[in-house]
C-alpha positions as CSV (number, residue, x, y, z in Angstrom):
1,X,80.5,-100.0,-144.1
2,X,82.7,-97.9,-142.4
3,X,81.9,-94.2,-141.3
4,X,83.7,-91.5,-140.1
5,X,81.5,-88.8,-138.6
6,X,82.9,-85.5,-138.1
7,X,81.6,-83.5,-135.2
8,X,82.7,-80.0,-134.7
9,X,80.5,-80.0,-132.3
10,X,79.1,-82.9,-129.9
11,X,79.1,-82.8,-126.4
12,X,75.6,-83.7,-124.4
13,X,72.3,-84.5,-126.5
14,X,70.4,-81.5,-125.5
15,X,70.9,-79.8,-128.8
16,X,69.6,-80.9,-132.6
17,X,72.3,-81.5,-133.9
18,X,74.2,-83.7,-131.9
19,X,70.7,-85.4,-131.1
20,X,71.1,-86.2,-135.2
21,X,74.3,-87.2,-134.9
22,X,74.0,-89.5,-132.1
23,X,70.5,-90.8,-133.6
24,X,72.9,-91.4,-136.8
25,X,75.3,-93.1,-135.2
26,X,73.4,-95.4,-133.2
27,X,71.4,-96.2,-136.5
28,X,74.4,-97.4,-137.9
29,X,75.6,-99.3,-135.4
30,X,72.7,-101.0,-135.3
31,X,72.9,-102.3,-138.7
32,X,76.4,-103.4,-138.6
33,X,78.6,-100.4,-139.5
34,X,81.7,-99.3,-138.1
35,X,81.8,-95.6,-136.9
36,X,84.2,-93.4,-136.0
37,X,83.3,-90.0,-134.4
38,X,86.1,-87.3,-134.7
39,X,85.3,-84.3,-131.9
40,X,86.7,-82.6,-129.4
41,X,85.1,-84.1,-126.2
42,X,87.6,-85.0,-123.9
43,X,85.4,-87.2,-121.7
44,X,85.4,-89.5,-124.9
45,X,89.1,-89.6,-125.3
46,X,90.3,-93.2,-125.4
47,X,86.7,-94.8,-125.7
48,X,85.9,-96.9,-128.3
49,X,84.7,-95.5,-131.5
50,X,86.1,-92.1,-130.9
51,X,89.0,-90.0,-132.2
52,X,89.3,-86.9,-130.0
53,X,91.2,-83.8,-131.0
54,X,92.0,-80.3,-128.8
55,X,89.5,-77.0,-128.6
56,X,89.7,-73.7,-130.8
57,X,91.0,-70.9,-128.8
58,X,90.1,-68.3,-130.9
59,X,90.3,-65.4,-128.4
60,X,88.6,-64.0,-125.1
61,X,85.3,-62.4,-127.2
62,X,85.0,-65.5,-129.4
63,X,86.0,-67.9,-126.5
64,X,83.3,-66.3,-123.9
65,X,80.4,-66.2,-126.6
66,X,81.6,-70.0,-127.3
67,X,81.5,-71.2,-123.3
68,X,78.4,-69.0,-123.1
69,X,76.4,-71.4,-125.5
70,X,77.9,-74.2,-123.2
71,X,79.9,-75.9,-126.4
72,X,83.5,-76.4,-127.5
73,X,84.9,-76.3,-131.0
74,X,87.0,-78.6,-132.3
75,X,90.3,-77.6,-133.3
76,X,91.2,-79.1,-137.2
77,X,94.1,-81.5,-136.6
78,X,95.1,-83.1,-139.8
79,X,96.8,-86.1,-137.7
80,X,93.8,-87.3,-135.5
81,X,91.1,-86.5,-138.7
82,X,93.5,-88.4,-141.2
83,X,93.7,-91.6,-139.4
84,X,90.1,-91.5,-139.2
85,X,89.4,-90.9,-142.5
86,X,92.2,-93.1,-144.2
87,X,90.1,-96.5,-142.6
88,X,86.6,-95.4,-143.8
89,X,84.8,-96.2,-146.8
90,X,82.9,-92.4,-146.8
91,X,83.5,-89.4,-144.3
92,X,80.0,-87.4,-143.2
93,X,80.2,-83.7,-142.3
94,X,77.9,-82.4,-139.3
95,X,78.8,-78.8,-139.5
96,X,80.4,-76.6,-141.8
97,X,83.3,-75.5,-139.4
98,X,86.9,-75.5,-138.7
99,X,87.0,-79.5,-138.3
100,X,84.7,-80.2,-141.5
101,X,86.3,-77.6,-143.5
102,X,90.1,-79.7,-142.8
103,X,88.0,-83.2,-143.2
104,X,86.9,-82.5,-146.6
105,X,90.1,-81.2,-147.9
106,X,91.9,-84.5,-146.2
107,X,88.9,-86.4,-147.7
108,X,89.6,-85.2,-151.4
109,X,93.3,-86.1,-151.2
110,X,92.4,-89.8,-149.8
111,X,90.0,-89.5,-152.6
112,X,87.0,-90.6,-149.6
113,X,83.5,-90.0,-150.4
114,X,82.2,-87.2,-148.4
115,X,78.7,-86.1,-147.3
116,X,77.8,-83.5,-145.2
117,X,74.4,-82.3,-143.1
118,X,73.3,-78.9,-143.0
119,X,72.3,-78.2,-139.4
120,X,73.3,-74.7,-139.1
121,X,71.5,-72.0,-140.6
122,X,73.6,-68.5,-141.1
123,X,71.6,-66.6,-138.5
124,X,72.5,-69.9,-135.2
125,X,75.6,-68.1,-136.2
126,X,75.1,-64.1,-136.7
127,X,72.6,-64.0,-133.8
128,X,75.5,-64.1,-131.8
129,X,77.0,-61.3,-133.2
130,X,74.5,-59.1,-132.9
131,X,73.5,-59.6,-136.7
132,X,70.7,-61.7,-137.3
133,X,68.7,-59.4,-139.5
134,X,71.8,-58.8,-141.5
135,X,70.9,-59.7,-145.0
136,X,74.3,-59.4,-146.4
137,X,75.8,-60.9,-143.2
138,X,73.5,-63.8,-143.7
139,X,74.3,-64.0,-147.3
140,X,77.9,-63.8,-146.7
141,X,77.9,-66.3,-144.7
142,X,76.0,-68.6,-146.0
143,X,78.5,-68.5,-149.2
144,X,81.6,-69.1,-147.1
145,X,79.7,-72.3,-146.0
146,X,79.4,-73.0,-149.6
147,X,82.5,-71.9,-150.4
148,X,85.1,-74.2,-147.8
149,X,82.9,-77.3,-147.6
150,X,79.7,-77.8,-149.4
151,X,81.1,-77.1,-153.3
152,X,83.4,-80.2,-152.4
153,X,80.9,-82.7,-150.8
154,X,79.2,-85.2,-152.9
155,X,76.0,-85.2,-151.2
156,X,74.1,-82.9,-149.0
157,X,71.7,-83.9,-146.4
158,X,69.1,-80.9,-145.7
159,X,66.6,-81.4,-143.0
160,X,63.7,-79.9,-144.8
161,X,62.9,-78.8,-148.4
162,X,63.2,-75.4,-147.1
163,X,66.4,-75.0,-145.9
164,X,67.6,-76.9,-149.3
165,X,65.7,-73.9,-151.3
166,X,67.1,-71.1,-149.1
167,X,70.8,-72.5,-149.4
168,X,70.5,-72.7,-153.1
169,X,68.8,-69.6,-153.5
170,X,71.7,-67.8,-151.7
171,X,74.5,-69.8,-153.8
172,X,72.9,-69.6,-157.1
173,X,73.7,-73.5,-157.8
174,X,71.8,-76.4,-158.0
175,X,73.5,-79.2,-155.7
176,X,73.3,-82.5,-155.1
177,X,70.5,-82.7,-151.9
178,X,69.3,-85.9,-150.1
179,X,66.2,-83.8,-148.7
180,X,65.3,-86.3,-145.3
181,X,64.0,-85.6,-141.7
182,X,65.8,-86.0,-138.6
183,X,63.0,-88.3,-137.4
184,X,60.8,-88.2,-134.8
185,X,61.3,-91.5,-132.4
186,X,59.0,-93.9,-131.1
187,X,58.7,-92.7,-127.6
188,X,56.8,-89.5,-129.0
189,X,52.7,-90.9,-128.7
190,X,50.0,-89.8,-127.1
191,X,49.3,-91.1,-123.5
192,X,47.3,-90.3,-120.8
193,X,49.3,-88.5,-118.3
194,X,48.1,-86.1,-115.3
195,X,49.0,-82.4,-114.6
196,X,50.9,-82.1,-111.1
197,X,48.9,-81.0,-108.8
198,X,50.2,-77.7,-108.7
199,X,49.1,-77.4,-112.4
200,X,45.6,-78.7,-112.1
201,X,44.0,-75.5,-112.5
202,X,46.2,-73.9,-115.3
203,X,46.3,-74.0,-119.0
204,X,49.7,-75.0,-120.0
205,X,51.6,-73.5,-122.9
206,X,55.1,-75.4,-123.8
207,X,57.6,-74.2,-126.1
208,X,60.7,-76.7,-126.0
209,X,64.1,-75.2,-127.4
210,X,67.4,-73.7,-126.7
211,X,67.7,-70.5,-124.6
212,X,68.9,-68.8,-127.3
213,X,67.6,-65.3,-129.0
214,X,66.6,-66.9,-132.4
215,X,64.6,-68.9,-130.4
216,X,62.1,-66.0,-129.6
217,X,60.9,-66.7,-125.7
218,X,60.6,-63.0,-125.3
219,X,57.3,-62.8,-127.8
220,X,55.6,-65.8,-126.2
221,X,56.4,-64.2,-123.0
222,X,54.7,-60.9,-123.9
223,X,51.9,-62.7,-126.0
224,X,50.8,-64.0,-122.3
225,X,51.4,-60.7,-120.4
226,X,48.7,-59.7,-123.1
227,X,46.3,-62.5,-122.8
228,X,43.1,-62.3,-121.1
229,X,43.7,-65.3,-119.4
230,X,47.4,-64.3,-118.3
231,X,46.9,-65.1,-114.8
232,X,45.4,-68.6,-115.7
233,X,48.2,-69.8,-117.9
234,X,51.5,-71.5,-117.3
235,X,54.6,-71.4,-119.5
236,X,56.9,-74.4,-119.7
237,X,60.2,-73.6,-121.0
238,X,61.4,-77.0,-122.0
239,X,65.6,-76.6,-123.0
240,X,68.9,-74.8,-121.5
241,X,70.6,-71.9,-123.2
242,X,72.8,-68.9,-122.2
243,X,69.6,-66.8,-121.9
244,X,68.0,-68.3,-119.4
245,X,68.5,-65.0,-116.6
246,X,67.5,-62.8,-119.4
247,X,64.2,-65.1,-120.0
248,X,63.6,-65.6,-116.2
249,X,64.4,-61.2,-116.1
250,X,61.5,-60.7,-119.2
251,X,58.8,-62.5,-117.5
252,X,59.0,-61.3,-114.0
253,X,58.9,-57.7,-115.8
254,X,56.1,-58.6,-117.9
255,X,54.0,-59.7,-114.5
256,X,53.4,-63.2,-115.7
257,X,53.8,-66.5,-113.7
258,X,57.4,-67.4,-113.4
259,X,58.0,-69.9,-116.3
260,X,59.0,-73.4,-115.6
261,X,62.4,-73.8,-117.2
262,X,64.2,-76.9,-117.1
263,X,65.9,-79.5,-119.6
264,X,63.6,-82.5,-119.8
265,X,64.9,-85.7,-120.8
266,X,62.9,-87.6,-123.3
267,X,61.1,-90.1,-121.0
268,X,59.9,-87.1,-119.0
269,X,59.1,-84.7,-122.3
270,X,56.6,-87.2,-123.3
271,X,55.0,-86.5,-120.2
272,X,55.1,-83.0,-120.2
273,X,54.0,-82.8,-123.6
274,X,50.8,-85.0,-123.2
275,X,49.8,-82.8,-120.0
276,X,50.2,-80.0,-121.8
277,X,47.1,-77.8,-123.6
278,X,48.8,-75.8,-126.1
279,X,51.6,-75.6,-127.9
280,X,54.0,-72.2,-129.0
281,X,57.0,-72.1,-131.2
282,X,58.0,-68.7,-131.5
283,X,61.4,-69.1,-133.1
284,X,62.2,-66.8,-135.9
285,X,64.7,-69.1,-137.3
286,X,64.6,-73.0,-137.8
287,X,65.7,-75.7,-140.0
288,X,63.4,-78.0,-138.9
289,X,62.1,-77.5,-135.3
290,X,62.0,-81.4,-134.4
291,X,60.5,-80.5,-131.5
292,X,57.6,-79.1,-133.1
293,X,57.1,-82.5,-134.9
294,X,57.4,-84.3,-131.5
295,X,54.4,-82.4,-130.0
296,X,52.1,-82.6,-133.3
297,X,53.1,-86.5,-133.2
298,X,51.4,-86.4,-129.0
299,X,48.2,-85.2,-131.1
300,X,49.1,-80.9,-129.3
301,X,47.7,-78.5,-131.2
302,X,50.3,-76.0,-132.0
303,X,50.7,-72.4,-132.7
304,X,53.7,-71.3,-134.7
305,X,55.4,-68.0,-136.4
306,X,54.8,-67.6,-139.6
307,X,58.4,-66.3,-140.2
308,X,60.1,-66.8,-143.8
309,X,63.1,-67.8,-142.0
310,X,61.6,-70.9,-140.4
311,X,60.4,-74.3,-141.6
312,X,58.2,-74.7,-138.7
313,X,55.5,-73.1,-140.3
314,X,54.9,-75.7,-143.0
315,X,53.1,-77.8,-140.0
316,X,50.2,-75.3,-139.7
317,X,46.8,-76.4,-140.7
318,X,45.4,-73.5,-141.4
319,X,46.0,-69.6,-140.2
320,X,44.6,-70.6,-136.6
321,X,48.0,-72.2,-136.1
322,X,50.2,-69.3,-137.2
323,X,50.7,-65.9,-135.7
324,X,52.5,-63.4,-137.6
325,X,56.3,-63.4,-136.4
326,X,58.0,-61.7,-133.5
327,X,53.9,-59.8,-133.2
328,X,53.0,-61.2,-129.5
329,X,49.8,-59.5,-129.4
330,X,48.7,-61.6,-132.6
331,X,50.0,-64.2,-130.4
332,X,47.9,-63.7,-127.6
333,X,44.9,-63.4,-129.9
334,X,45.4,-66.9,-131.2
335,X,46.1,-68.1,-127.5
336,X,43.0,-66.5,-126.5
337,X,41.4,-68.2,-129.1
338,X,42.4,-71.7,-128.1
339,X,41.5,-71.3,-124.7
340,X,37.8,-70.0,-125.8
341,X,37.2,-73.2,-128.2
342,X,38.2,-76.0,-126.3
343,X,35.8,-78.3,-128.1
344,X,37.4,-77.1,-131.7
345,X,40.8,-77.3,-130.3
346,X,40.0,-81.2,-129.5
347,X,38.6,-81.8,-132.9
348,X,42.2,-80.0,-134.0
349,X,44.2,-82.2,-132.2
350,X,42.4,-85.3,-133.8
351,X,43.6,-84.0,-137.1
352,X,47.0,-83.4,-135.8
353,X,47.5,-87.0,-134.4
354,X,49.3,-88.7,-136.6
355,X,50.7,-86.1,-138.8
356,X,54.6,-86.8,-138.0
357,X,54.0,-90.6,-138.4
358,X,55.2,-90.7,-142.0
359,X,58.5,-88.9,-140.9
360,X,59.7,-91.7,-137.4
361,X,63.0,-92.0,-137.1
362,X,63.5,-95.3,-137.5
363,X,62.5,-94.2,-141.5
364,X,64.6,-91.3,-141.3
365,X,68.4,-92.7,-140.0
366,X,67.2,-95.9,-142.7
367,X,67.1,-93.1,-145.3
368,X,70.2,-91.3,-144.2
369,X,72.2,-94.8,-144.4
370,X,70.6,-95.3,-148.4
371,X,72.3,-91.6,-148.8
372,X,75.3,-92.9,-147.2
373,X,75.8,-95.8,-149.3
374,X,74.7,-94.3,-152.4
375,X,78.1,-92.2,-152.4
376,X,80.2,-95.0,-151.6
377,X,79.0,-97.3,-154.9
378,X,78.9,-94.0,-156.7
379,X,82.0,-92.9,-156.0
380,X,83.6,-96.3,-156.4
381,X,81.7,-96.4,-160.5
């Protein structure tokens, strides 16, 4: 089979969605396939099994929010997408932007099968305009999604259940959903690893995700400036993000202990993760917070927001793993707690070893390539 992947945006794997991508595309490979990954990387321009196009200059606000988030945008060129698409048997969409709006419409005239995922909620994209809480701007956007790409596709791949709901509920139509985890891989078990020395006599607290304001560091932040223990816990920071001064700026005013922030790559986020004694995920909006799954799979007890914007909080046992959202002195009350049960937070972490085992993703990229070539036999019938 031969794909072509369309990538508005790729660059390094320290994000979801081009950790999904790449996981995708490696999958493939793996099992024989031919891929083809249209982006606008330029380190990847003449390199095998890419076809690179320019950047989006779409002026000095837009262009500074864009570099700020460390990520170009790929600019829709009809010549560089069409040869792409004109040798594959299906295209699939990562993102519902300038390059996969011009891929499906090339798509449809080569008469292609096309897929696309659905990585980016509407408020990865209001936040940044100062409109997250927007209900109409959410709305809005979400139908302009609809509108220039996902009407035209013939199969969607949502992360989770929830984001499939939310989508439809905002569209008012039923589509065609291949509802299938990113996977969590192999690497993510339980060990026995060692706190550095420096950490021996703290209690950890890790929250791995992108600097970024949806992702909520502020709350956890304050939740531990309001602890009882405050002075005894750490906060690892696991990620990179264009809010990393304002982070660092939040905790030395709140009077905690400066955070450790620093992107880990997987080999050394295993470690961390198994060290660690408790698990946050603030976020107030995620599709599916792979990163949460990765810790639950270490057997980490978690605590997560209970916000209806986020899927995260499906993973919750019971209420003593949810806090209400964006409240950090509920927070701190369920950190308190953990820290005062240590023997009940064991037998919680037996129950939560193993949970993400049905969803590896080894299952997961297997299930995306049955999607995959679904549409192509459909499509040819």
């Amino acid at each position: 089979m031969k794909v072509a992947i369309i990538a508005d945006v790729l660059g390094e794997e320290n994000n979801g969605t081009t950790i999904a991508c790449m996981n995708l595309v490696r999958y493939l490979r793996s099992q024989g396939d031919e891929v083809t990954i249209v982006c606008c990387d330029e380190d990847k321009r003449g390199a095998d099994g890419y076809a690179v196009v320019g950047t989006l200059d779409l002026g000095p606000l837009i262009n500074y929010i864009v570099k700020r988030n460390n990520v170009s945008l790929a600019k829709a060129d009809r010549k560089v997408i069409g040869e792409a698409i004109r040798y594959a048997d299906i295209v699939h969409i990562m993102m519902p932007f300038a390059l996969g709006k011009e891929a499906v419409r090339i798509a449809r005239e080569m008469k292609k099968p096309v897929t696309a995922g659905f990585h980016v909620q509407a408020e990865n994209f209001t936040s940044h305009i100062g409109m997250m809480n927007s209900e109409l701007v959410n709305k809005l956007t979400y139908r302009n999604f609809y509108r220039h790409l996902y009407r035209y596709v013939d199969a969607i791949h949502y992360p989770t259940e929830f984001i499939r709901k939310l989508f439809e509920k905002e569209i008012h139509h039923r589509t065609n959903g291949y509802v299938i985890s990113n996977g969590v891989n192999e690497r993510f078990v339980r060990k026995q690893t060692f706190k550095p020395a420096a950490l021996q006599d703290k209690f950890v607290i890790l929250f791995t995700g992108r600097y970024s304001k949806e992702k909520s560091h502020k709350v956890l932040i304050k939740a531990v400036s309001r602890s009882k223990y405050k002075d005894k816990i750490q906060l690892i920071f696991a990620g990179q993000g264009p809010r990393d001064q304002e982070i660092r700026r939040c905790a030395a005013g709140c009077r905690i202990g400066e955070p450790i922030m620093k992107f880990f790559r997987s080999e050394e986020l295993v470690d961390v993760i198994n060290y660690s004694d408790l698990y946050c995920h603030p976020a107030e909006v995620e599709i599916e917070a792979i990163a949460c799954l990765e810790v639950i799979a270490c057997g980490v007890v978690p605590v997560i927001s209970d916000s209806g914007k986020c899927a995260t909080a499906a993973f919750a046992i019971d209420e003593k793993n949810l806090f209400r959202c964006n409240d950090s002195s509920d927070l701190a009350k369920k950190i308190d707690y953990w820290i005062e049960h240590p023997e009940e937070k064991a037998e919680r972490a037996e129950l939560y070893h193993g949970y993400a085992q049905n969803i590896s993703q080894q299952k997961c990229m297997s299930d995306m390539r049955r999607m995959l070539t679904d549409c192509v036999k459909g499509h040819a019938s």
